[in-house]
MDAnalysis code that builds the backbone (N, CA, C; Angstrom):
import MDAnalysis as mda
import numpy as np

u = mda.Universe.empty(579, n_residues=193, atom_resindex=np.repeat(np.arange(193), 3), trajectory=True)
u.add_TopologyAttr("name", ["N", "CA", "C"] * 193)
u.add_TopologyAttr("resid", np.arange(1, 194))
u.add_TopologyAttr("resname", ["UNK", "UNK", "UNK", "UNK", "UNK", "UNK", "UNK", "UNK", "UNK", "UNK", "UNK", "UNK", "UNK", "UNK", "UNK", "UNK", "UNK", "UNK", "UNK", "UNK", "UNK", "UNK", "UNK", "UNK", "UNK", "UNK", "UNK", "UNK", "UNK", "UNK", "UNK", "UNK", "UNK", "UNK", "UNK", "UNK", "UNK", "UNK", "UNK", "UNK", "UNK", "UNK", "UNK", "UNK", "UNK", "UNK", "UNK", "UNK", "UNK", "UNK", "UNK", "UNK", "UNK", "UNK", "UNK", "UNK", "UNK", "UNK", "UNK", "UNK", "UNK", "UNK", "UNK", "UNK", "UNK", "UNK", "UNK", "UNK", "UNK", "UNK", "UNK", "UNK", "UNK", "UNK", "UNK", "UNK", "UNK", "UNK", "UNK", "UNK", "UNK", "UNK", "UNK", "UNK", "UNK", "UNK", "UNK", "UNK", "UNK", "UNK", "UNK", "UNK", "UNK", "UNK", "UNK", "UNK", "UNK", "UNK", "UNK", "UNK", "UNK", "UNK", "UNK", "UNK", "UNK", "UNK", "UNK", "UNK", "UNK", "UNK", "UNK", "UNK", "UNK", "UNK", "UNK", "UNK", "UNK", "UNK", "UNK", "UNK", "UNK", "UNK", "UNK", "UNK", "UNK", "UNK", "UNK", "UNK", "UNK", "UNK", "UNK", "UNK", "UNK", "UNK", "UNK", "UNK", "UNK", "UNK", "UNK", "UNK", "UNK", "UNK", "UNK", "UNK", "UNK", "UNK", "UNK", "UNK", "UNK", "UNK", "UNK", "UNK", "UNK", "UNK", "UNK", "UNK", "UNK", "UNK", "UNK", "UNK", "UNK", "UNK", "UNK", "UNK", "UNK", "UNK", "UNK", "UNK", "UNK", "UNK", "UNK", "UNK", "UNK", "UNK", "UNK", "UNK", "UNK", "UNK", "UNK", "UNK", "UNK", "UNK", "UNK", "UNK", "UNK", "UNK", "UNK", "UNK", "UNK", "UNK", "UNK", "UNK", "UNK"])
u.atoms.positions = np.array([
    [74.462, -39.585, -250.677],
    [74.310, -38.656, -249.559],
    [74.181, -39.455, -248.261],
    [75.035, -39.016, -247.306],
    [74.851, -39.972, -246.222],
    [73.499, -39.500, -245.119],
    [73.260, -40.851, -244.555],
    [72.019, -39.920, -243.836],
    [72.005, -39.794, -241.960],
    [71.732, -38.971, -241.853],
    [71.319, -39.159, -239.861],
    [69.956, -39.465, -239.997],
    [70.564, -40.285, -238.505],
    [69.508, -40.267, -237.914],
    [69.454, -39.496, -236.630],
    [67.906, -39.396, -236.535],
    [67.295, -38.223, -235.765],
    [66.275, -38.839, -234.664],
    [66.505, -38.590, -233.852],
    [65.497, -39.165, -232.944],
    [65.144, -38.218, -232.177],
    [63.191, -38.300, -232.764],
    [62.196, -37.238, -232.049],
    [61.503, -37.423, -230.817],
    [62.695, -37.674, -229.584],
    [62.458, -37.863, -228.089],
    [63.190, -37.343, -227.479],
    [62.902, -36.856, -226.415],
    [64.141, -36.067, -224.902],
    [63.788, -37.195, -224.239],
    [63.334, -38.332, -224.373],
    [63.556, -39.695, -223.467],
    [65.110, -40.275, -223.022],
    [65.551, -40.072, -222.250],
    [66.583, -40.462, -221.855],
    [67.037, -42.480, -221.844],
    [65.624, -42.561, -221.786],
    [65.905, -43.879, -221.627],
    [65.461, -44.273, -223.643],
    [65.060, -43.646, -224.485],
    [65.189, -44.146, -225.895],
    [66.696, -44.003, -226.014],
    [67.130, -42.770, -226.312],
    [68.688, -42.412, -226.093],
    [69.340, -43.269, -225.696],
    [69.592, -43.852, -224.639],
    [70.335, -45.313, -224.133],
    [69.986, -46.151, -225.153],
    [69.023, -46.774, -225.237],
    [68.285, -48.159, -226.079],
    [68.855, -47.959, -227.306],
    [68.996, -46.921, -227.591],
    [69.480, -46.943, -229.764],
    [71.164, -46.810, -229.269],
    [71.658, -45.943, -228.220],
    [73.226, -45.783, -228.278],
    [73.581, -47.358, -227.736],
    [72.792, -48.269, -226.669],
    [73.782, -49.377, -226.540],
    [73.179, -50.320, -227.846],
    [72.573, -50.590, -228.293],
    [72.459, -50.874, -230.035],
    [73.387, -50.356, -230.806],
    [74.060, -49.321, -231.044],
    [75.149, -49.009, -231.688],
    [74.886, -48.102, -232.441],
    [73.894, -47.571, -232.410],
    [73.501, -46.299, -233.371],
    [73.843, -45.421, -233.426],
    [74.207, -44.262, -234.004],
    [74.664, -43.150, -233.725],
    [73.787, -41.904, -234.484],
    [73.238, -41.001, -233.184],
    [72.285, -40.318, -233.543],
    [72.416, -38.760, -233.123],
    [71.484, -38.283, -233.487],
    [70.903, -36.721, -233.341],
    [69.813, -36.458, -232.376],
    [69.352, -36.273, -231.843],
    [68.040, -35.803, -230.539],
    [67.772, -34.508, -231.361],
    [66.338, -34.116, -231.685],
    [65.690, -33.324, -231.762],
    [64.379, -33.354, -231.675],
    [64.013, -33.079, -230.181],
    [62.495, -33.774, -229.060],
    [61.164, -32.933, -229.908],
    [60.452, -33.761, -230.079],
    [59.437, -33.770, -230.688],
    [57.933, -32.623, -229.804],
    [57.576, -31.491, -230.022],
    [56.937, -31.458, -228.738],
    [55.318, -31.228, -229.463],
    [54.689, -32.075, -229.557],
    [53.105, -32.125, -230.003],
    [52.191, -32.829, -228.786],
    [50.683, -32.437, -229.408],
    [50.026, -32.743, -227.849],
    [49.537, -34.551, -228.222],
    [49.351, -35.199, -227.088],
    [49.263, -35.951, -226.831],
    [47.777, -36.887, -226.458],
    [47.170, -36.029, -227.108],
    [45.425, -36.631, -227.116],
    [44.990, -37.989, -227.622],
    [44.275, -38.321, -227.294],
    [43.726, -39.409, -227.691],
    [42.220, -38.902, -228.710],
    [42.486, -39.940, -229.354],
    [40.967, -39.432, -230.599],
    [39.579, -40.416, -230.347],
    [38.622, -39.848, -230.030],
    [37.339, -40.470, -229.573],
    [37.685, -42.184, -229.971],
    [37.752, -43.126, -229.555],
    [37.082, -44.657, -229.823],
    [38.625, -44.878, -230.856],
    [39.473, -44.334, -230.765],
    [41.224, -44.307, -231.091],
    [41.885, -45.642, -230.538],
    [41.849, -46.932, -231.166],
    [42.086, -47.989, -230.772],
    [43.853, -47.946, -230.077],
    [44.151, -48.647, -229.247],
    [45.328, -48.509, -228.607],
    [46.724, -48.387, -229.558],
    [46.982, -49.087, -230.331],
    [47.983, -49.392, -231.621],
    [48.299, -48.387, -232.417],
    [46.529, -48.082, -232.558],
    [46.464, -46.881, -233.207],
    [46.738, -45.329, -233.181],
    [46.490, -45.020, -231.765],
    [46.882, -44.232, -231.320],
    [48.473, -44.322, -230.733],
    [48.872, -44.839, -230.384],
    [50.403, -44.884, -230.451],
    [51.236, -44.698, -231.414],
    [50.462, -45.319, -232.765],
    [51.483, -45.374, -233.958],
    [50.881, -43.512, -234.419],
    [49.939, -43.276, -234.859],
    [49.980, -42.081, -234.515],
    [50.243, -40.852, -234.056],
    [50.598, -40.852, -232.726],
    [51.573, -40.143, -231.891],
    [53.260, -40.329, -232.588],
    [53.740, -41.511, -232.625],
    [55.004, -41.742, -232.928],
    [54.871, -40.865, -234.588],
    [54.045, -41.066, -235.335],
    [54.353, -40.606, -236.703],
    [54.226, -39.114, -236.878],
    [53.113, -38.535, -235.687],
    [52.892, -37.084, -235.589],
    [54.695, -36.616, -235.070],
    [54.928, -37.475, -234.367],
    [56.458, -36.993, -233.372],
    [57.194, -36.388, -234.636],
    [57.707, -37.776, -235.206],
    [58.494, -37.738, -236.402],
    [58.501, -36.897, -237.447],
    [56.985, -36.826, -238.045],
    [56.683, -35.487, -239.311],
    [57.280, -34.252, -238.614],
    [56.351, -33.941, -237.386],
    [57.200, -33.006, -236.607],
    [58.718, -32.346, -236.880],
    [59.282, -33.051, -236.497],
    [60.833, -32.746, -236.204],
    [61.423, -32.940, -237.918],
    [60.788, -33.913, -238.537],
    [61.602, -34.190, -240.302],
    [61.303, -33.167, -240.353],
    [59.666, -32.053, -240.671],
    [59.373, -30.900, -240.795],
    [60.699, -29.677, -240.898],
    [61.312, -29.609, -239.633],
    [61.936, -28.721, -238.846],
    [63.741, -29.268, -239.785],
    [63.979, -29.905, -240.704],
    [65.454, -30.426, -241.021],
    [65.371, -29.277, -241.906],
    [67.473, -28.983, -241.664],
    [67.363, -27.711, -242.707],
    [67.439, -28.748, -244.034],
    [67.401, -27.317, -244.928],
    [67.101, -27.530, -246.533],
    [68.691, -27.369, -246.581],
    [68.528, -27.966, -248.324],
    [69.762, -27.882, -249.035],
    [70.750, -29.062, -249.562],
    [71.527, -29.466, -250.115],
    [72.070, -30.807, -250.570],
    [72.931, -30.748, -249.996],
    [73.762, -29.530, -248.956],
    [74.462, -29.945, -248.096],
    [74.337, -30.534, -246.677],
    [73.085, -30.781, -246.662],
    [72.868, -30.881, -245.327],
    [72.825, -32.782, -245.521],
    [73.038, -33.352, -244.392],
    [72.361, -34.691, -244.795],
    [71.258, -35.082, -244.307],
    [71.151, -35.990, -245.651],
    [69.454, -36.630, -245.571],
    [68.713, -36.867, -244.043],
    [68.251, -36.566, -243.616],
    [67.165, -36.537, -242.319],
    [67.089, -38.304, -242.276],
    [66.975, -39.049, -241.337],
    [66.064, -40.261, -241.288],
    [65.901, -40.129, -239.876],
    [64.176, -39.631, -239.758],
    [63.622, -38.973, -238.100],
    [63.089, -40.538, -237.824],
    [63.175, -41.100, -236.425],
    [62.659, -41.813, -235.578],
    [61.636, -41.289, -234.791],
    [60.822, -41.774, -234.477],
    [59.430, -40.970, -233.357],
    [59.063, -42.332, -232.965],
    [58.691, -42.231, -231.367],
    [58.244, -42.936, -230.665],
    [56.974, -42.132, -229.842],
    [56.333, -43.496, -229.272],
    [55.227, -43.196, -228.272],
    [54.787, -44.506, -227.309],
    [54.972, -44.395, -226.116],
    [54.873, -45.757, -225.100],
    [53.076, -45.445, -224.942],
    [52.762, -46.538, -224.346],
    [51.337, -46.396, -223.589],
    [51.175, -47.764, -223.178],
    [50.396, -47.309, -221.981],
    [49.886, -48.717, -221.052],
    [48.193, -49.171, -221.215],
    [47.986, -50.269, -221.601],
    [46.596, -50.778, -221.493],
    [46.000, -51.556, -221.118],
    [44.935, -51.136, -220.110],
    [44.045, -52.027, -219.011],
    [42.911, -52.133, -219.855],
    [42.516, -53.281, -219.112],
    [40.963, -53.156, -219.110],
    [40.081, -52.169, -219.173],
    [40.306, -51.433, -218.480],
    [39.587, -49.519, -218.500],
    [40.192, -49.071, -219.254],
    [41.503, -48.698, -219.241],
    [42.315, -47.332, -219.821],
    [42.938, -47.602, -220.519],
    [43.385, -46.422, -221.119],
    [44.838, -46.147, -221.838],
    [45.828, -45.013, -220.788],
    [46.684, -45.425, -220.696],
    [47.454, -44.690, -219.317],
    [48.833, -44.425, -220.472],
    [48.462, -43.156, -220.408],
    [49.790, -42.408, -220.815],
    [51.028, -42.017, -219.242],
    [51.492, -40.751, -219.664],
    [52.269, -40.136, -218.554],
    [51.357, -39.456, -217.571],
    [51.250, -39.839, -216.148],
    [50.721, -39.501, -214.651],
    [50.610, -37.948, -215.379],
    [49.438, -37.210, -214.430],
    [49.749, -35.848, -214.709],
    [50.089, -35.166, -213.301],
    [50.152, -35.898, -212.271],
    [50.903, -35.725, -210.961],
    [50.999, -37.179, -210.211],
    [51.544, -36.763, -208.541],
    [51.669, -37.689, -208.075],
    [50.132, -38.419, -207.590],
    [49.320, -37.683, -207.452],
    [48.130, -38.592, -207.115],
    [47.677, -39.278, -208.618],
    [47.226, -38.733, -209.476],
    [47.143, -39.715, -210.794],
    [48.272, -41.031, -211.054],
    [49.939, -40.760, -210.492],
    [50.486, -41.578, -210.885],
    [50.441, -42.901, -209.746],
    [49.685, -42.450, -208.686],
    [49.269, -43.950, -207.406],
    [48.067, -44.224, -208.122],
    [47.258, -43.641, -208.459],
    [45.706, -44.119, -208.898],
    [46.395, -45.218, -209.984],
    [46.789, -44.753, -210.863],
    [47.499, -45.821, -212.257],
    [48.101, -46.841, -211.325],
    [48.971, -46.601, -210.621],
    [49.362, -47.907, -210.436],
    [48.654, -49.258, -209.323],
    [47.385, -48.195, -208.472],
    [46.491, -48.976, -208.006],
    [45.654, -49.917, -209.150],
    [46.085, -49.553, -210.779],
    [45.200, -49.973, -211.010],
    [46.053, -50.995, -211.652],
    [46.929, -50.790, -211.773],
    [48.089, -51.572, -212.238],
    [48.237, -52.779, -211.834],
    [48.165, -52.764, -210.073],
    [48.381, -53.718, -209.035],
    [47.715, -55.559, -209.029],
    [48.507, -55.994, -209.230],
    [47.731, -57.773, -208.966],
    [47.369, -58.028, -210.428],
    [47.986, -57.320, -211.340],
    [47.012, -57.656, -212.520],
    [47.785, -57.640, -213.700],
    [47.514, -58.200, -215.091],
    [48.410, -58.156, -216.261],
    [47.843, -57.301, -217.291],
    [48.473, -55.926, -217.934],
    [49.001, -55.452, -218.847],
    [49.429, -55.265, -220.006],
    [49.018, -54.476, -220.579],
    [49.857, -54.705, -222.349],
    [50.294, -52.965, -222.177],
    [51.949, -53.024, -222.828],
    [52.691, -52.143, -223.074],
    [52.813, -52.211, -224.668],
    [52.250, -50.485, -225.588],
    [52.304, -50.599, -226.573],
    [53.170, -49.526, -227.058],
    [54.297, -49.768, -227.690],
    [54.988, -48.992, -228.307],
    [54.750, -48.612, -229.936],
    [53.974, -47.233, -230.224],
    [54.349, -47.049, -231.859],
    [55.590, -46.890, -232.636],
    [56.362, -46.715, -233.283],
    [57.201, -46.357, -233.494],
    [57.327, -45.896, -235.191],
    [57.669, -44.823, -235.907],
    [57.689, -44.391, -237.283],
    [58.757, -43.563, -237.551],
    [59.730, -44.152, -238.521],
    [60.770, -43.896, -239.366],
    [60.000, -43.263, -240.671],
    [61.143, -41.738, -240.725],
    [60.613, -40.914, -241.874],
    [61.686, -40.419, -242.944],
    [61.767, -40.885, -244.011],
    [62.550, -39.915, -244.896],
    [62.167, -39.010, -245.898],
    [63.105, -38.522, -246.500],
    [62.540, -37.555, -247.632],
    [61.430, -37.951, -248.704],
    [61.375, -39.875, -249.200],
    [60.947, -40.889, -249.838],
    [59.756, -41.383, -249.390],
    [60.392, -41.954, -248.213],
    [59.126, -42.550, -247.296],
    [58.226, -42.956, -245.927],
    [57.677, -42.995, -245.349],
    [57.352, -43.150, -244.272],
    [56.945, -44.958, -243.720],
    [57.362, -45.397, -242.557],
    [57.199, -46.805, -241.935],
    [56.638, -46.673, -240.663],
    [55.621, -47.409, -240.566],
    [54.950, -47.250, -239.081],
    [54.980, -48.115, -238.444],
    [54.873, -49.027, -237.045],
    [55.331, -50.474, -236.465],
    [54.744, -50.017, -235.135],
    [53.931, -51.129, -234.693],
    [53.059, -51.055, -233.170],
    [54.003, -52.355, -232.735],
    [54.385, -52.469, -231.363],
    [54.832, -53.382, -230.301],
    [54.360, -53.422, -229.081],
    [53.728, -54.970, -228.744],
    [52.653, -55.274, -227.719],
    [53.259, -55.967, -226.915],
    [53.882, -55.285, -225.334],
    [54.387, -56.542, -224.443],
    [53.337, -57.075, -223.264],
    [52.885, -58.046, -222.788],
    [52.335, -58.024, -221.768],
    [52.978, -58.163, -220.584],
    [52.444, -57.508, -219.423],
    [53.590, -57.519, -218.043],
    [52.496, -57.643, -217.296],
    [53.283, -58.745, -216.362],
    [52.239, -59.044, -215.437],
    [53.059, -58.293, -214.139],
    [52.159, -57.571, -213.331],
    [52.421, -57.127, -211.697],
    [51.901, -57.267, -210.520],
    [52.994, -57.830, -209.653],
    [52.495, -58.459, -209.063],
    [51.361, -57.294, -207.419],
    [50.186, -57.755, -206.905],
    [49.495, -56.828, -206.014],
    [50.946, -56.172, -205.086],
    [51.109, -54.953, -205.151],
    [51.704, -53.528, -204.607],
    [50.456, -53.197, -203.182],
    [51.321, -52.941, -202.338],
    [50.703, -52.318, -201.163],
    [50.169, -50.401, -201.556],
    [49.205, -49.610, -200.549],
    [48.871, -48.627, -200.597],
    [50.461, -47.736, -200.080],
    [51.224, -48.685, -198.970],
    [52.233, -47.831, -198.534],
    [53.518, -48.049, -199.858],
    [53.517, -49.153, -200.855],
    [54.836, -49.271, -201.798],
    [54.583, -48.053, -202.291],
    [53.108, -48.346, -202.940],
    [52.831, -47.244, -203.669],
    [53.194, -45.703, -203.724],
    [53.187, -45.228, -202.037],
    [53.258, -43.996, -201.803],
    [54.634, -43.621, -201.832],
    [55.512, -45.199, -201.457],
    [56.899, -44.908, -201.422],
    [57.601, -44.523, -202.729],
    [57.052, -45.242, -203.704],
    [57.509, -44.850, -204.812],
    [57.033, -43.872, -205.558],
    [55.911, -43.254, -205.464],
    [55.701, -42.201, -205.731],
    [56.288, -41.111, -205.910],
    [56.212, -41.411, -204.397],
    [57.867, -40.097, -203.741],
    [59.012, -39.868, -204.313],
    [59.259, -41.130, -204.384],
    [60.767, -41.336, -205.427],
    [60.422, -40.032, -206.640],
    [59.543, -40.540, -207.239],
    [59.609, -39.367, -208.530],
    [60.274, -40.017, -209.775],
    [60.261, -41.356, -209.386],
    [60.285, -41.832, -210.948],
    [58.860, -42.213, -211.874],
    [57.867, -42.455, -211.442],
    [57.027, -42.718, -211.925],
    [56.367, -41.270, -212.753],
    [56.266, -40.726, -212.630],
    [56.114, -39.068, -212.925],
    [56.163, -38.841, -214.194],
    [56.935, -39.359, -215.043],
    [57.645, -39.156, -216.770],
    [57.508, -40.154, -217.056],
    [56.757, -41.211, -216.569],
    [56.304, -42.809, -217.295],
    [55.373, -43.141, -217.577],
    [54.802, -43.962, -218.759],
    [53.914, -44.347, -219.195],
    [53.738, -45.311, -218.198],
    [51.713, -44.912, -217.637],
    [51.399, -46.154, -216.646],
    [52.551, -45.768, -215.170],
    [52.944, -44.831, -214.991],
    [53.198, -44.201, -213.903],
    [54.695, -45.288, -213.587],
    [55.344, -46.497, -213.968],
    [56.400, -47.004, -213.565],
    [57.644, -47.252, -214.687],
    [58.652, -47.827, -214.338],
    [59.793, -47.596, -215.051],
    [60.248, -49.258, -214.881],
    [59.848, -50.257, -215.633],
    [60.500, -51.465, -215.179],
    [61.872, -51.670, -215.278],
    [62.650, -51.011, -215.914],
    [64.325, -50.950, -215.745],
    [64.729, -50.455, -214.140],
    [63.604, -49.990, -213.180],
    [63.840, -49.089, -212.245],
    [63.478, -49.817, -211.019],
    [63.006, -48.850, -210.135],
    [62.340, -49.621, -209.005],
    [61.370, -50.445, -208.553],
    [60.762, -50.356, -209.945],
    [59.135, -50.699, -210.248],
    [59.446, -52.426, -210.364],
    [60.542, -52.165, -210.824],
    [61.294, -53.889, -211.452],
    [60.911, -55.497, -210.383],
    [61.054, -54.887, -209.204],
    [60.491, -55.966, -207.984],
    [59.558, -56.317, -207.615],
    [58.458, -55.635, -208.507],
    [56.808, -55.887, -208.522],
    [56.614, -56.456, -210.125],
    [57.718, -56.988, -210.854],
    [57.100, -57.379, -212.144],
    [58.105, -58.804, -212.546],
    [57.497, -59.966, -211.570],
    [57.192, -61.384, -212.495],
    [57.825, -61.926, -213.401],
    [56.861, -61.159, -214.304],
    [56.549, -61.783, -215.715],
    [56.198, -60.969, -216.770],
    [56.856, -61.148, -217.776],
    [56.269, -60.402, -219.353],
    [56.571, -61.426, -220.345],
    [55.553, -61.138, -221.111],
    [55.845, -61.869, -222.343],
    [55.720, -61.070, -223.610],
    [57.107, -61.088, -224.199],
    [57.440, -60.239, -225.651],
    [58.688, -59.174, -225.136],
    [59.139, -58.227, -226.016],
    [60.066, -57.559, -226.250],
    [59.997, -56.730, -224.725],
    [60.986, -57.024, -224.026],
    [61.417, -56.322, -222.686],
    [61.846, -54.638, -223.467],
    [62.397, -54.411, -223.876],
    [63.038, -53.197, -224.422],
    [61.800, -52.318, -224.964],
    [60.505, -52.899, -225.257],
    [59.312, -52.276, -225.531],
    [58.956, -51.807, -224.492],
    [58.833, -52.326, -223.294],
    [58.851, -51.485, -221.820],
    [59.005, -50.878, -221.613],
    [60.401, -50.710, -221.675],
    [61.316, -49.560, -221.334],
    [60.782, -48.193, -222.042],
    [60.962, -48.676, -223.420],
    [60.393, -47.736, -224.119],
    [60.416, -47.171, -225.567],
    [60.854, -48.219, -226.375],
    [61.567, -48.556, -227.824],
    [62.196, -49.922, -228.251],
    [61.190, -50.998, -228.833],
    [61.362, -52.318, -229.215],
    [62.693, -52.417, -229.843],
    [63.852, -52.521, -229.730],
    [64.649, -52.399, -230.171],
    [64.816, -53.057, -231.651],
    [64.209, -54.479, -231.455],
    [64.125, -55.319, -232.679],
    [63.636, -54.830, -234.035],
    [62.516, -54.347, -233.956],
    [61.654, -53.362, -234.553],
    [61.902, -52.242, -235.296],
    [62.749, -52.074, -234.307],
    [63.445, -50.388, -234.683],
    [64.086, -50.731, -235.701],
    [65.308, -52.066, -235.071],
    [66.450, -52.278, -236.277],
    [66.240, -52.447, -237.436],
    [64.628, -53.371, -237.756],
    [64.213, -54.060, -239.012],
    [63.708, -52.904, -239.647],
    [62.758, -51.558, -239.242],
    [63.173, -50.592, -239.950],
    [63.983, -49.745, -240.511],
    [65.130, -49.657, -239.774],
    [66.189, -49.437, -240.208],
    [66.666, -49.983, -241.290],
    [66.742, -50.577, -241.033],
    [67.288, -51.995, -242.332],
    [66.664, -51.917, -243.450],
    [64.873, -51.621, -243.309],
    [64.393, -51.104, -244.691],
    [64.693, -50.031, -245.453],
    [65.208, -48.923, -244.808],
    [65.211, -48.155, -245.370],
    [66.831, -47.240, -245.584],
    [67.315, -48.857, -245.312],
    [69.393, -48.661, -245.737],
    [69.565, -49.747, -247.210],
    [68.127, -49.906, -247.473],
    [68.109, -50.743, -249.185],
    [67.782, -49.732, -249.826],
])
């Protein structure tokens, strides 16, 4: 039985990351809430989210032996400071506060990610650190405006405009964005044996 894959995101920018990889997929966006669980270690809660995404949407595959086998992808980005866990801004003033806090300082970007089939389930955390460099009160406001920060984890988009305030990272650039690509593949790969 041949299988799809399914990917449980309306992320536009996962969509890119698996199609210029070569994948060829299905979108069916995952929509569950996004809480954090009391003293929910960062990893943890990401890989979590990504596996809630995924059950989700496998949930929702039709039945029957004509259909083919489901293999759901689910993701979940998050940013972590010293203080926080910074998901998606919930406006434009939350998304300057995040990145005031963002400013002059280094970062860890954690991606969960969990592959699901009818058989079995795989879960995988990815940790990049990004360093950024101190942002003015007026960049800040400028980009705000823009309205890309808005739908981003940690309020910026380093493929984007955000890109000229960031240095340095160390580990998987594509975890940034928003899906370790490497990661992804080696699950994949487990579960095409």
């Amino acid at each position: 039985m041949e299988r799809m894959l399914v990917l449980a995101s309306a992320s536009p920018r996962r969509q890119q990351l698996l199609a210029q990889a070569g994948y060829e997929f299905t979108v069916v966006p995952a929509n569950i809430p996004e809480e954090r669980r009391a003293d929910e270690a960062p990893a943890a809660f990401a890989t979590r989210l990504a596996r809630e995404k995924a059950q989700a949407v496998f949930d929702q595959r039709p039945r029957g032996a004509a259909n083919a086998e489901w293999l759901v992808l689910g993701a979940d980005t998050i940013v972590v400071t010293a203080e926080e866990i910074l998901g998606k801004p919930r406006d434009a003033a939350d998304a300057a506060r995040m990145l005031r806090l963002l400013s002059g300082r280094a970062h860890q970007v954690v991606t969960g990610v969990c592959l699901i089939s009818a058989d079995k389930a795989e879960v995988a955390a990815e940790a990049t650190t990004v360093v950024m460099r101190a942002i003015s009160d007026e960049e800040i406001a400028a980009y705000v405006a823009t309205g890309e920060p808005l739908d981003k984890a940690g309020a910026y988009a380093i493929q984007g405009y955000a890109a000229r305030w960031i240095p340095r990272i160390e580990g998987c650039y594509f975890n940034v964005v928003g899906l370790p690509l490497a990661r992804v593949a080696s699950l994949l790969e487990g579960f095409s044996r």
